[in-house]
C-alpha positions in Angstrom: 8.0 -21.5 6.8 5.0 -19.7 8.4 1.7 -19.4 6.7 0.6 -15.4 6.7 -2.0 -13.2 5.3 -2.8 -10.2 4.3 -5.5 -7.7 6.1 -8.7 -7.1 5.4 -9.0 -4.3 2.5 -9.3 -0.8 3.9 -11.7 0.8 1.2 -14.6 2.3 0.8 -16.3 4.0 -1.8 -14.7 7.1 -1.1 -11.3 5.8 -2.2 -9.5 7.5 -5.1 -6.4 5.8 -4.4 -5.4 2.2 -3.7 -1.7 1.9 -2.2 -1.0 -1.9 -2.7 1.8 -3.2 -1.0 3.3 -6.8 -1.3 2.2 -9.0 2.1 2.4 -7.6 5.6 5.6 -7.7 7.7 6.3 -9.3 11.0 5.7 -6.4 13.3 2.6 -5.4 11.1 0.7 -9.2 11.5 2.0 -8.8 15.4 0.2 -5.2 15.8 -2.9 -5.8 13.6 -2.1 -2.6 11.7 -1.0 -2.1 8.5 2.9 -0.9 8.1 4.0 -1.1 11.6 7.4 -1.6 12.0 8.4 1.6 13.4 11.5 2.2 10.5 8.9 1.6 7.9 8.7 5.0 6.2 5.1 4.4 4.7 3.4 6.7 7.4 5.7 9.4 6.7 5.7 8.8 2.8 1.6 9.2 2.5 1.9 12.5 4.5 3.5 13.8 1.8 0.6 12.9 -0.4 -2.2 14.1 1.7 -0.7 16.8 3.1 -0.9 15.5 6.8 1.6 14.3 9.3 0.1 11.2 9.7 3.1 9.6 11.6 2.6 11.4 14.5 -0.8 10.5 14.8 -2.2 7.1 16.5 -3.1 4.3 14.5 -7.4 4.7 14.3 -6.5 8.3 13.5 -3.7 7.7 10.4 -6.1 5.7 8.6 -9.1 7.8 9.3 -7.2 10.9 8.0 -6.6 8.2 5.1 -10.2 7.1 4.1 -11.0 11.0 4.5 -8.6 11.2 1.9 -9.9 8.9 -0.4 -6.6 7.0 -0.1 -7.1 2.7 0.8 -5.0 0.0 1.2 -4.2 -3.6 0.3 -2.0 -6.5 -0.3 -1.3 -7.8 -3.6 -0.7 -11.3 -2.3 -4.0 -12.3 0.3 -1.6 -15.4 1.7 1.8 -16.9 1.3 4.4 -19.1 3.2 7.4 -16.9 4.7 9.7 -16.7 7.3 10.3 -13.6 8.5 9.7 -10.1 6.7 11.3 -10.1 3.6 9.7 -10.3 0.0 12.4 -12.4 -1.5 11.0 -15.3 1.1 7.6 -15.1 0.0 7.0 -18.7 -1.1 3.5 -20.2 -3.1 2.0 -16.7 -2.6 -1.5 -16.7 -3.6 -3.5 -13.4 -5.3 -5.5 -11.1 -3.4 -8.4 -10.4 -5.8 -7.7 -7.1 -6.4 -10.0 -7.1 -9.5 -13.2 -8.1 -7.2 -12.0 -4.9 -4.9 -11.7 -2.5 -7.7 -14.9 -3.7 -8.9 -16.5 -1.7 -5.9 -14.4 1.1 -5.9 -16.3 3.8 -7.9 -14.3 6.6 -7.1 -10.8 5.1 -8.3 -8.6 6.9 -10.3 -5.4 5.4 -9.3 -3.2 2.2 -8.0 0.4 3.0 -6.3 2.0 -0.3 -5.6 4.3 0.4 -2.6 7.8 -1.6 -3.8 8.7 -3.9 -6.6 7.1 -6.7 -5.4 3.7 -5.8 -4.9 4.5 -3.5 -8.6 5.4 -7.2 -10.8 2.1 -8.8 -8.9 0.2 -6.3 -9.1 0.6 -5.1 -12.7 -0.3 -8.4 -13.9 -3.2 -8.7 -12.4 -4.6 -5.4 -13.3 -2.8 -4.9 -16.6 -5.9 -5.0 -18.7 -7.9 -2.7 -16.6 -9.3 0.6 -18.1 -9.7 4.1 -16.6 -6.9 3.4 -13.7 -3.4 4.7 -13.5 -1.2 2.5 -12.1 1.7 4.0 -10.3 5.1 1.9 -9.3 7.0 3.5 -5.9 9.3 2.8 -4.5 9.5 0.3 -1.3 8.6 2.0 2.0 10.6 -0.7 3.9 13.7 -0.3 5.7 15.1 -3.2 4.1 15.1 -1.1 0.6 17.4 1.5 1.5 19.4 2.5 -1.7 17.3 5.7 -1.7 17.0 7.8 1.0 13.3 8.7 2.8 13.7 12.2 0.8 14.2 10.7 -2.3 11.1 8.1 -1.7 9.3 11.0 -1.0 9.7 12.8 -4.3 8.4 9.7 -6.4 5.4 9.1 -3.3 4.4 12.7 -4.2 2.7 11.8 -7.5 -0.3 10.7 -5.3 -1.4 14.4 -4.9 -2.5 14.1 -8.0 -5.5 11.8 -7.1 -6.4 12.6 -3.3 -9.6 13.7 -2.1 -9.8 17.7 -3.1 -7.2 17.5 -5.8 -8.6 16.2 -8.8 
């Protein structure tokens, strides 16, 4: 087993949205970006919310068009042992503090948690927390494929709702 950790938040005070996901893949901790594996769908499923193709775009300029957005992201768990990619290897994961984020997030309106992993985590850490919506999707991975990209994208569309311009 491997010790990994999450990124560094990416959120400013801007931020309307906060997309949590679980703990970052393989190919994401190899790239130093956040949802890199090229069959994640994540790029193409926040275009859908913003209204921007963002997975055509490099990397400085997808999470640029994010924070302009108001959209940020995170990790639910900030370390954990695991080999490989896959949630159900996360071992002794330890909590991001999502609550100290939030704390400096005046804009927020709204937490997606990006699969049922970073949703169960997530929920219980911020299950008290006034004034947010928190919003369960469904997994951008490849490894969660019982729904098509489409389909994601219909439940990923909910985040229109608290984007930059639309509320």
């Amino acid at each position: 087993m491997t010790l990994k950790h999450a990124f560094a938040p990416f959120a400013d005070d801007r931020t309307r949205v906060l997309v949590l996901g679980s703990l970052p893949g393989d190919a994401s901790l190899k790239a130093a970006q956040y949802y890199a594996h090229p069959q994640n769908g994540f790029w193409r499923l926040i275009s859908v919310a913003i209204g921007r193709d963002l997975h055509a775009m490099a990397y400085p300029d997808r999470v640029e068009a994010l924070r302009a957005a108001g959209v940020g992201l995170w990790d639910v768990i900030a370390s954990a042992e695991r080999r490989g990619s896959l949630d159900a290897a996360i071992r002794s994961p330890q909590a991001a503090d999502l609550r100290g984020l939030i704390a400096g997030l005046p804009n927020l309106k709204a937490v997606a948690f990006n699969g049922a992993t970073a949703a169960k985590g997530g929920r219980k850490i911020l299950a008290d927390v006034e004034g947010l919506t928190l919003i369960d999707l469904p997994s951008s991975s490849p490894a969660h494929a019982s729904r098509t990209l489409a389909e994601k994208a219909e439940s990923w569309a909910i985040l229109k709702d608290f984007v930059a311009g639309d509320a």
